[in-house]
N, C-alpha and C positions, 0 to 999 in steps of 0.2 A: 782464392782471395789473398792478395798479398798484406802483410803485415803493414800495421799504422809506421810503426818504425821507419822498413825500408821505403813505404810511401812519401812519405817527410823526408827523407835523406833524398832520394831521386827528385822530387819535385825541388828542393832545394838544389841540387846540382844541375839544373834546367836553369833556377833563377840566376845564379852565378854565370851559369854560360851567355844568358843574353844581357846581363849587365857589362862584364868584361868583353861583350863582343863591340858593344853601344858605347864603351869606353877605348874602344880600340888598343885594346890592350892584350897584345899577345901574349906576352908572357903569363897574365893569369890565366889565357884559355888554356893554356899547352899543362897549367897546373893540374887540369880537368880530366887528360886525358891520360893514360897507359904510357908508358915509356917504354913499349916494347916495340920490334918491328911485326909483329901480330894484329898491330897496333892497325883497322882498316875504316877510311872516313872515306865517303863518296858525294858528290857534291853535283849539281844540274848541268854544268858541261862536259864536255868527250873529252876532255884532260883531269878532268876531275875526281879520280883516284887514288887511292893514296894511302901508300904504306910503310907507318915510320912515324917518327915524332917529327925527323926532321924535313921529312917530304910534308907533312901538317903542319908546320913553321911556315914553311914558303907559301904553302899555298893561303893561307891566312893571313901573310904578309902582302901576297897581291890581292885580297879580298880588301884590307886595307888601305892598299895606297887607289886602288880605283874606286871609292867612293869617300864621301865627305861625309854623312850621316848614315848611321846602321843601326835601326831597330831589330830587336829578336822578339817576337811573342808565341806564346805555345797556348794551345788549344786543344780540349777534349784530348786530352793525354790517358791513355788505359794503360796499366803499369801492370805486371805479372813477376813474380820471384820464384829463385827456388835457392835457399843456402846463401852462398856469396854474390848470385849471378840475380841481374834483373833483367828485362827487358821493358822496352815501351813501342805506344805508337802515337803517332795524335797530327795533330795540324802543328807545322811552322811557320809561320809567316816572316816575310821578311821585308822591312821597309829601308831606303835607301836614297841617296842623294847621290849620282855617277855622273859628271862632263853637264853636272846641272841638271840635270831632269833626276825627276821624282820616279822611283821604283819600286813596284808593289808587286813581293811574290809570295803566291798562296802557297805554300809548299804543303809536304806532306814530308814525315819524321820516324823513321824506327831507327834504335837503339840496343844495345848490349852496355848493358854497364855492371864492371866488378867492384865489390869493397876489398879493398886491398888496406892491409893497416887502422881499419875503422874508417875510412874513405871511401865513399863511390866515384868510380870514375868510369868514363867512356872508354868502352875495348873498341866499339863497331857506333856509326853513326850514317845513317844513311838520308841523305836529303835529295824528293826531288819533285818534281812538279808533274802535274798533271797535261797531258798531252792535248793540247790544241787539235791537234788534229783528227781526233778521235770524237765522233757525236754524243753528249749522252745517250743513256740506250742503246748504245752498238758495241759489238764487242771486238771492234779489227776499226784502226783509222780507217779512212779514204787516203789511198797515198796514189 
């Protein structure tokens, strides 16, 4: 059972990430994260890897400029601690406005996050989507 404390502090640093995301404002999300090149954020495309603060700059800067509106909401988030370290998992959803069409993606969320200095931040962040191509019920797409 993780403590009331780090539970509050990690839910709290969710709410920050999807405001400053919805604000478009990189510079608070980069506040969010590890300033280390340890530092590993993976994202729903084959380029979307990334190690560094300033490979997560960029890449957050073109998540930026190709869309006009960006929702972040989290969902059924299960939290776990041990010490400095947390982890989570849960649903992310992400809503969006791109070349004008509307975007809706159900994602799915784990995380590592450290307190460093009385702050939690994100060491590891893993975002991705569930595979189209795979049936419920089966456990191998049809490819």
């Amino acid at each position: 059972m993780v403590d009331e404390k780090i539970q509050k502090a990690v839910c709290n640093l969710l709410e920050e990430y999807s405001q400053a995301y919805q604000n478009k404002n990189i510079k608070e999300i980069l506040k969010l994260f590890i300033d280390s090149e340890e530092l590993v954020v993976i994202g729903t495309g084959d380029d979307e890897w990334v190690n560094g603060i300033n490979e997560l700059k960029s890449g957050f800067e073109r998540d930026m400029d190709q869309a006009d509106d960006i929702n972040v909401k989290f969902r059924n988030i299960s939290i776990s601690s041990s010490g400095n370290v947390a982890w989570l998992s849960g649903h992310m959803n992400m809503e969006a406005t791109a070349d004008g069409q509307d975007i809706y993606l159900p994602g799915r969320l784990t995380a590592v996050v450290l307190e460093k200095n009385g702050k939690w931040l994100f060491a590891n962040l893993h975002y991705s989507l569930p595979s189209d191509l795979q049936e419920e019920g089966k456990a191998w797409p049809d490819i």
